[in-house]
C-alpha positions in Angstrom: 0.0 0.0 0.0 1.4 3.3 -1.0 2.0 6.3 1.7 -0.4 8.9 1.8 0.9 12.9 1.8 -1.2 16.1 2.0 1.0 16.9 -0.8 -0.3 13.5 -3.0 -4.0 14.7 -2.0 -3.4 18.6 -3.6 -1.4 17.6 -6.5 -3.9 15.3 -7.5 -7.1 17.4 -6.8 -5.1 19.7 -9.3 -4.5 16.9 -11.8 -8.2 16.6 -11.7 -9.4 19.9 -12.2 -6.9 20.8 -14.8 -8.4 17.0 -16.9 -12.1 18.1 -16.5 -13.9 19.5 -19.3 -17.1 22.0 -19.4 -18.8 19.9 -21.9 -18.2 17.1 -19.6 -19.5 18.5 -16.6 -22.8 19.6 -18.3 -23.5 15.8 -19.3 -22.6 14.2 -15.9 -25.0 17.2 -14.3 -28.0 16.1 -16.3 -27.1 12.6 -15.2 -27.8 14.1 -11.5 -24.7 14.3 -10.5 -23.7 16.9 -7.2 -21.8 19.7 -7.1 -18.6 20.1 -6.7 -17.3 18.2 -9.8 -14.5 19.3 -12.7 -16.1 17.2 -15.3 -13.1 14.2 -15.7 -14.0 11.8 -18.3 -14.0 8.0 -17.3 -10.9 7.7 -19.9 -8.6 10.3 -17.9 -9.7 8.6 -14.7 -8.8 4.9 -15.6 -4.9 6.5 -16.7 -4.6 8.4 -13.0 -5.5 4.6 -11.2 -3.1 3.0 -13.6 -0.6 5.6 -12.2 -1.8 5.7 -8.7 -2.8 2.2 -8.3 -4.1 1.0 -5.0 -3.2 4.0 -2.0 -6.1 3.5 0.4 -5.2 6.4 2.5 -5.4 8.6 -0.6 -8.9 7.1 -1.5 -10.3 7.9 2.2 -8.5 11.6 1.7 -10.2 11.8 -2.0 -14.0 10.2 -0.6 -13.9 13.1 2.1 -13.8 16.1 -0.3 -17.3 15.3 -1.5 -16.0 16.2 -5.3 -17.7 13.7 -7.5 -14.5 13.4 -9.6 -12.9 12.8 -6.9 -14.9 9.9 -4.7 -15.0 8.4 -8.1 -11.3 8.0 -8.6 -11.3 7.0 -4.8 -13.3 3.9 -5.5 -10.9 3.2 -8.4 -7.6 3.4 -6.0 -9.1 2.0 -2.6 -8.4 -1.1 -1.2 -11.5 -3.0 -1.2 -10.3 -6.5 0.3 -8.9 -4.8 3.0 -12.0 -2.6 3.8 -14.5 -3.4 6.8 -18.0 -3.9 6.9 -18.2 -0.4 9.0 -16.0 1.3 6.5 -17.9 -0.1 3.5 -21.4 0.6 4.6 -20.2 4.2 5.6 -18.9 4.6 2.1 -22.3 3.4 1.0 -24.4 5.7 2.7 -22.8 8.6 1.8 -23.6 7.8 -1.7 -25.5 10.9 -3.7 -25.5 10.1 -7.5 -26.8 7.0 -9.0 -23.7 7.0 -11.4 -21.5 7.0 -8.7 -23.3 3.5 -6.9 -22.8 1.7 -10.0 -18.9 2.4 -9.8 -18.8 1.9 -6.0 -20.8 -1.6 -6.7 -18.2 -2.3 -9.1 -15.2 -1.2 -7.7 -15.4 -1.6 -4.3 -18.3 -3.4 -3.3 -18.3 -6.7 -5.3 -14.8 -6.8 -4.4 -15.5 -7.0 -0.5 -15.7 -10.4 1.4 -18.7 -8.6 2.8 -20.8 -9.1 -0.1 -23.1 -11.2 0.8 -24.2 -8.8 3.9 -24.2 -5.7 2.0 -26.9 -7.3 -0.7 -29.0 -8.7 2.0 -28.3 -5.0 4.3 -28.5 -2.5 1.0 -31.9 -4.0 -1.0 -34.1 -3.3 2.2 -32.7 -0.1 2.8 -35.6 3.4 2.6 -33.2 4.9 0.8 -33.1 5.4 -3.3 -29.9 5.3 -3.9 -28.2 2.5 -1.0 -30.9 0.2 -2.2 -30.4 0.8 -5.8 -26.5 -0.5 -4.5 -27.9 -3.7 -2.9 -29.5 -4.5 -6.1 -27.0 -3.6 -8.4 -24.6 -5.6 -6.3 -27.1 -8.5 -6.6 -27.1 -8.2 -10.7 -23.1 -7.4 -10.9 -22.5 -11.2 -8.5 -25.2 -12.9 -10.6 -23.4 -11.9 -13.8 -19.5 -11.7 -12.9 -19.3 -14.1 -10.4 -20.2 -17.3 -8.9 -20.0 -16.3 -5.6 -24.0 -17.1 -5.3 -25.3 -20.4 -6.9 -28.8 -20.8 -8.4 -30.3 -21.5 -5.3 -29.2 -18.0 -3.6 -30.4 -16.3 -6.5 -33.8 -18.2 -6.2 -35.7 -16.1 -4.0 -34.9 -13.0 -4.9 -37.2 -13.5 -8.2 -40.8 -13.4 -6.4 -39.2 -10.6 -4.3 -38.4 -8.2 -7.9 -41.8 -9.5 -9.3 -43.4 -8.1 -6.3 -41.6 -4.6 -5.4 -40.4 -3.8 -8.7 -43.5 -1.4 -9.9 -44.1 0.2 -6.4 -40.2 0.7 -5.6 -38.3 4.1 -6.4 -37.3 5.1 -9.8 -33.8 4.5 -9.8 -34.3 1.3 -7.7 -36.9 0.4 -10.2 -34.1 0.1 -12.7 -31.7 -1.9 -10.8 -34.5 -4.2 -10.2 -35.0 -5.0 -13.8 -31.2 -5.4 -14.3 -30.8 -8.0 -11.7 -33.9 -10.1 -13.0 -32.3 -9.9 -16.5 -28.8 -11.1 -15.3 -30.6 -13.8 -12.9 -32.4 -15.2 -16.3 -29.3 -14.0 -18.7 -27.3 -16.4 -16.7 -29.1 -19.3 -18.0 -29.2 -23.0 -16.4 -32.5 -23.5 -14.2 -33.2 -20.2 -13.7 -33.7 -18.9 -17.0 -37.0 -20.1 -17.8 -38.4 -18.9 -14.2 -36.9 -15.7 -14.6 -38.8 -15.3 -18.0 -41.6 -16.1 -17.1 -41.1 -13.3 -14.0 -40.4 -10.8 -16.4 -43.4 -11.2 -19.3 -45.5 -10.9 -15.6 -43.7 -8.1 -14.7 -43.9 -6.1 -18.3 -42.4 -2.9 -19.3 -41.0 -1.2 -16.6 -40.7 2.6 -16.6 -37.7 4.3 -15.4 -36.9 8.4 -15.3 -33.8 9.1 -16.6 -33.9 12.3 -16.7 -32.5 14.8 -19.2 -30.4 12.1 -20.9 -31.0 9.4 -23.9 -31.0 6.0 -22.2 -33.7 3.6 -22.4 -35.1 0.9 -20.0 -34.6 -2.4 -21.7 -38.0 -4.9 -21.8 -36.8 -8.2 -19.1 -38.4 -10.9 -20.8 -37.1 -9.4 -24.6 -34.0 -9.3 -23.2 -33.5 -12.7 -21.7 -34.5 -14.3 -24.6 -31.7 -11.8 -26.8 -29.3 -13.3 -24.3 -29.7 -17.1 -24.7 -30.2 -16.9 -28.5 -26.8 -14.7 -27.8 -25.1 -17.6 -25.7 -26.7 -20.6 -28.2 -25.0 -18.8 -31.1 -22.4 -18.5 -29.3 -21.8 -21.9 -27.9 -22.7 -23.4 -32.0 -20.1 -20.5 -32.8 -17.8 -22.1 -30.3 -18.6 -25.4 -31.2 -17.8 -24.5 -35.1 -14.6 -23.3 -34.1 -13.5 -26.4 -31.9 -14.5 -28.4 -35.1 -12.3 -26.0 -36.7 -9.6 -26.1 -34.7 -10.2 -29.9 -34.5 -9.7 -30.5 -38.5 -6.5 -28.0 -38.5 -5.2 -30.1 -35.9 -5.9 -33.0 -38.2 -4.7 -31.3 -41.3 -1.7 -30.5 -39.1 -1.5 -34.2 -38.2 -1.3 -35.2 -41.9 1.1 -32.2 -42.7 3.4 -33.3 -40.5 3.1 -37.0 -41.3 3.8 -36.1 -44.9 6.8 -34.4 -43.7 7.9 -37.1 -41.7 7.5 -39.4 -44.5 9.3 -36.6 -47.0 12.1 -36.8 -44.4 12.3 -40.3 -43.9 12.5 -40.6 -47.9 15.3 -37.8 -47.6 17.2 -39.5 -45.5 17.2 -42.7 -47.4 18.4 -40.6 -50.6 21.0 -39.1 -48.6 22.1 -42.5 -47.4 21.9 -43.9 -51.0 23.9 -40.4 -52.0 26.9 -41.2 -48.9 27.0 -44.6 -50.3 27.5 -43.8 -54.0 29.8 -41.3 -53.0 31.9 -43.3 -51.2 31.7 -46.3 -54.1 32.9 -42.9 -56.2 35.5 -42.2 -54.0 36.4 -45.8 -53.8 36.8 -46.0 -57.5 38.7 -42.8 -57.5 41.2 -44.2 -55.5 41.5 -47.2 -57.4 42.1 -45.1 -60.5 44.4 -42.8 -59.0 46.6 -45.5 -57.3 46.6 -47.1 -60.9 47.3 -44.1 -62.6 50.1 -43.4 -59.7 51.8 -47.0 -60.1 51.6 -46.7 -63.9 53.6 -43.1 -63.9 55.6 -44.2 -61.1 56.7 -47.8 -63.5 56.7 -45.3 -66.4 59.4 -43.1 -64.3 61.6 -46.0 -63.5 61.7 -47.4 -67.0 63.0 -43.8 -68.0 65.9 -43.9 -65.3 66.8 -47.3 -65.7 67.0 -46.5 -69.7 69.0 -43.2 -69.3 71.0 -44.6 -66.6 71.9 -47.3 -69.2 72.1 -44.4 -72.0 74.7 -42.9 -69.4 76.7 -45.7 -68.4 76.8 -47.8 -72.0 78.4 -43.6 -73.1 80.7 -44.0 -70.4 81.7 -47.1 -71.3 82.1 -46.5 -75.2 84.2 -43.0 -74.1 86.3 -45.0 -72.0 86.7 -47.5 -74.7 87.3 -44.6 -77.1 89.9 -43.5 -74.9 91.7 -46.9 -74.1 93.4 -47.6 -77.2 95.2 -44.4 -77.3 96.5 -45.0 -74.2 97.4 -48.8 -74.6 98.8 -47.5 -78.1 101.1 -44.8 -76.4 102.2 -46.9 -73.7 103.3 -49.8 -75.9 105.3 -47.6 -78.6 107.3 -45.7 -75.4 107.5 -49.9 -74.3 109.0 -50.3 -77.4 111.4 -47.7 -78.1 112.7 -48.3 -74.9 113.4 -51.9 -75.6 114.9 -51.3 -78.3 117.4 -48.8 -77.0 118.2 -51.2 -74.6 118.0 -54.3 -76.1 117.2 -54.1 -79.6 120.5 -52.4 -81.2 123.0 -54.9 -79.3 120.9 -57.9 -79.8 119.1 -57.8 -83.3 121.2 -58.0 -86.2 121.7 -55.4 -88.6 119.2 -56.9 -91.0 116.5 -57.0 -88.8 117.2 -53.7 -87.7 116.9 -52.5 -91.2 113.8 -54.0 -91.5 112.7 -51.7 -88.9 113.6 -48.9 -89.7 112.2 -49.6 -92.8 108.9 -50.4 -91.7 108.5 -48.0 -88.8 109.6 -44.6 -90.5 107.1 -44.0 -93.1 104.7 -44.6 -90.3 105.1 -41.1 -88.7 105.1 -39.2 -92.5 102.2 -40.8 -93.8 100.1 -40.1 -90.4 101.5 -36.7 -91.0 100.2 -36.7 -94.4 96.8 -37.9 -93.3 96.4 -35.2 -90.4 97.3 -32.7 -92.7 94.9 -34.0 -95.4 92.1 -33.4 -93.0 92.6 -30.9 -91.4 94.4 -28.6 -94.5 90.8 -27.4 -95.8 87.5 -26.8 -94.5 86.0 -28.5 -97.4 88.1 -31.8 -96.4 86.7 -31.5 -93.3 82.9 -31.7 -94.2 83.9 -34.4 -96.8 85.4 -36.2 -93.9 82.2 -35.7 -91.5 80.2 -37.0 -94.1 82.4 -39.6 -95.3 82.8 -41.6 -91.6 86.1 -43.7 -91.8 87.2 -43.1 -95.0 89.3 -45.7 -96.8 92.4 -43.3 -96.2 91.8 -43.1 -92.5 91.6 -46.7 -92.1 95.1 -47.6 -94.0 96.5 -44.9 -92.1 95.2 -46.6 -88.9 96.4 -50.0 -90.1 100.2 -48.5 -91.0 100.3 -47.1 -87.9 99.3 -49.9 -85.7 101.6 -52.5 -87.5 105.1 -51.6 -86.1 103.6 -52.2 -82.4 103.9 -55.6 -82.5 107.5 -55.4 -84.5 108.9 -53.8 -81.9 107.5 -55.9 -79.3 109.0 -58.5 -81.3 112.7 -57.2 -81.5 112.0 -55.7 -78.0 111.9 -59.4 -76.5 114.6 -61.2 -78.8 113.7 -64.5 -81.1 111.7 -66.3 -78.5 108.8 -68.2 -80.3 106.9 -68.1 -77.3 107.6 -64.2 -76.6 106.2 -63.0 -80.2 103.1 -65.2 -79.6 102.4 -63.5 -76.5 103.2 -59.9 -78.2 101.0 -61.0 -81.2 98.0 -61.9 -79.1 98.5 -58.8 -77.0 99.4 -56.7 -79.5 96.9 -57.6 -82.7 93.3 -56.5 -81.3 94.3 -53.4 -80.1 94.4 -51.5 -83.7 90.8 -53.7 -84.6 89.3 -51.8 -81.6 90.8 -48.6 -82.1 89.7 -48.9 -85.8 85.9 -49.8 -85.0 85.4 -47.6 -82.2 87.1 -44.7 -83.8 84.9 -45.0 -86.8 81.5 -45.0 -85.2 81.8 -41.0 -83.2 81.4 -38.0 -85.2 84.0 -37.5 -88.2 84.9 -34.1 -85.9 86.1 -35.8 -83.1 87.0 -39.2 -84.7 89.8 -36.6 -86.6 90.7 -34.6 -83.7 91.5 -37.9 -81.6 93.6 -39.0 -85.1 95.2 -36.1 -85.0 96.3 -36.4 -81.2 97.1 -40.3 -82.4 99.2 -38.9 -85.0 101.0 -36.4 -83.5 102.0 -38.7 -80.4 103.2 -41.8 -83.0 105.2 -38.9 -84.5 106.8 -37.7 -81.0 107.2 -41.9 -80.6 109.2 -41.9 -84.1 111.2 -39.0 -83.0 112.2 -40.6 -79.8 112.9 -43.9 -81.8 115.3 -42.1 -84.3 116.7 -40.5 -81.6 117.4 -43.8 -79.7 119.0 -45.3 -83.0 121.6 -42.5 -83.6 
């Protein structure tokens, strides 16, 4: 509960007066209501209780300044459960505008444990106004509530069917509501309270300067149930609605469940081909792998045996050179040493015979070859020319000579020299032949010009 200040009491008294309206005052006058008012619409008063909410010491301040503005917002903002019969009933029969009971019943009044008192106190009171409470209560807890079961309500329709045409004007019309919201509420007493009300007939009611009507009883009962029926076939044509939405829904979502099920089959069908795909993939791709990896090998393999059979035929091309080279100096030196004392001077002749045009006709050769460019390309084109190869065979025929004269008479030693000596210029010959004519002359050359530095060391021996 919110504290009460003078303050709270004066700024809101000013709130009030500065929300009224002259038009509004006007109408709520010819509704008999008393002076002092400001004229607050029900709108503007409905915003201040939202703001004030419940203060019941600023509801007792508001009741006491006799402002009808005011005592209505106080029955908006008081706290009704907490009020006592004493304080209700004095709240009741201060009650001076017949606008101003129907807000009390409503506000205050139905919302009091003491209910059932203030009915039973209110609808036998002498005056207009604190009966036309008791039965407005009666009609606002036959319609809002359940606080009173049928058999409460019971009685109190012989009681309206006799009082209602000799009772005061605005108790009159209170009387007629609660006989129409005793039959409105329908069940057993309906068709009782009906029948009350085409007994009772039109009522007449004064209200004044003002445009409202006093509704026929029996007309209305009947406007209610037709009312309720259509509204309970209403409401049972909406379950049946709701009820085949909820069955369409059913379906929908079995549909869906079935779509998903289906989708979930395809994607399993999908993972499955995709991994038969990848599968496969690999397959291909460790083929395809093996296959360039077989095709890689092959390629070494062949040009490592490219490479090493090259080697092999430049060491080859380089071997008879050297064997050559080596056996004339082998030579020559034998026959410093031993040839000239042992050989006789026939033999060594023969020799000399032999071995000297060696040096000029390889001389003749190289310079053949190598004189013009012309010879060259002829050469190139040639291969081992017929020249070459007789040059090749004079040179290599003294080797085994002088291997011969080197090691004396011995049968046995010139069969050794001639086994040794006789492949070597074969070897040379064919392996010279099959390179380039380019290099096949340069190497003849370097042939040449050693068996010519061979002859000069042998002529120099012999003198």
């Amino acid at each position: 509960m919110a504290t009460f200040t003078a303050m709270d009491l004066q700024e809101t008294m000013q709130e009030l007066e500065s929300l009224g309206s002259e038009q509004t005052r006007k109408t709520f006058l010819r509704h008999g209501a008393p002076e002092p008012l400001f004229g607050v619409k029900f709108g503007d008063l409905e915003k201040l209780r939202k703001r004030i909410k419940t203060n019941a010491g600023l509801a007792e301040a508001l009741w006491d300044t006799g402002n009808a503005d005011a005592r209505m917002l106080a029955t908006m903002v008081a706290d009704a459960a907490a009020m006592s019969w004493e304080h209700l009933n004095t709240w009741a029969q201060a009650l001076n505008w017949h606008s101003l009971v129907d807000v009390f019943v409503s506000n205050v009044a139905l919302r009091s444990p003491h209910f059932k008192t203030a009915v039973e106190t209110w609808t036998a009171q002498a005056g207009e106004l604190q009966s036309r409470a008791g039965w407005q209560l009666l009609a606002a807890l036959a319609t809002k509530t359940t606080n009173l079961v049928d058999e409460e309500l019971a009685p109190w329709l012989p009681r309206i069917e006799q009082g209602i045409h000799t009772a005061q004007n605005r108790v009159r019309e209170a009387m007629n509501t609660a006989l129409i919201a005793i039959g409105g509420r329908g069940g057993a007493l309906r068709e009782p309270a009906l029948e009350v009300a085409k007994r009772i007939g039109k009522v007449e009611v004064d209200h004044g300067d003002t445009a409202c009507e006093t509704p026929d009883a029996a007309e209305y009962i009947e406007r209610m149930r037709a009312r309720k029926e259509g509204g309970m076939a209403k409401a049972a044509a909406v379950a049946k609605n709701a009820v085949d939405s909820v069955k369409d829904m059913a379906a929908k979502a079995q549909s869906v469940a079935s779509g998903a099920r289906n989708a979930v089959a395809n994607a399993k069908n999908v993972m499955a081909g995709a991994r038969s795909a990848v599968s496969n993939a690999q397959g291909v791709v460790s083929a395809v792998a093996k296959k360039a990896a077989d095709g890689a090998r092959n390629v070494v393999s062949g040009t490592a045996r490219k490479r090493s059979a090259d080697a092999k035929t430049a060491v080859a091309k380089k071997a008879p050179a050297r064997v050559k080279q080596s056996g004339v100096a082998k030579a020559s030196g034998g026959a410093k040493k031993n040839g000239a004392a042992k050989a006789p001077a026939g033999a060594k002749t023969a020799v000399a015979k032999k071995a000297s045009p060696a040096p000029a006709t390889r001389k003749a050769a190289a310079v053949k070859r190598t004189s013009t460019p012309a010879a060259k390309k002829a050469t190139a084109k040639r291969g081992a020319s017929t020249q070459t190869k007789r040059a090749t065979v004079k040179r290599a025929a003294p080797a085994p000579k002088l291997a011969t004269a080197k090691r004396g008479a011995s049968t046995q030693t010139k069969r050794a020299t001639v086994k040794r000596a006789a492949p070597a210029p074969k070897r040379a010959t064919v392996k010279r032949a099959a390179p380039a004519p380019k290099r096949a002359t340069a190497k003849k050359t370097t042939t040449s010009a050693r068996s010519k530095t061979g002859a000069k060391k042998s002529a120099r021996s012999r003198s």
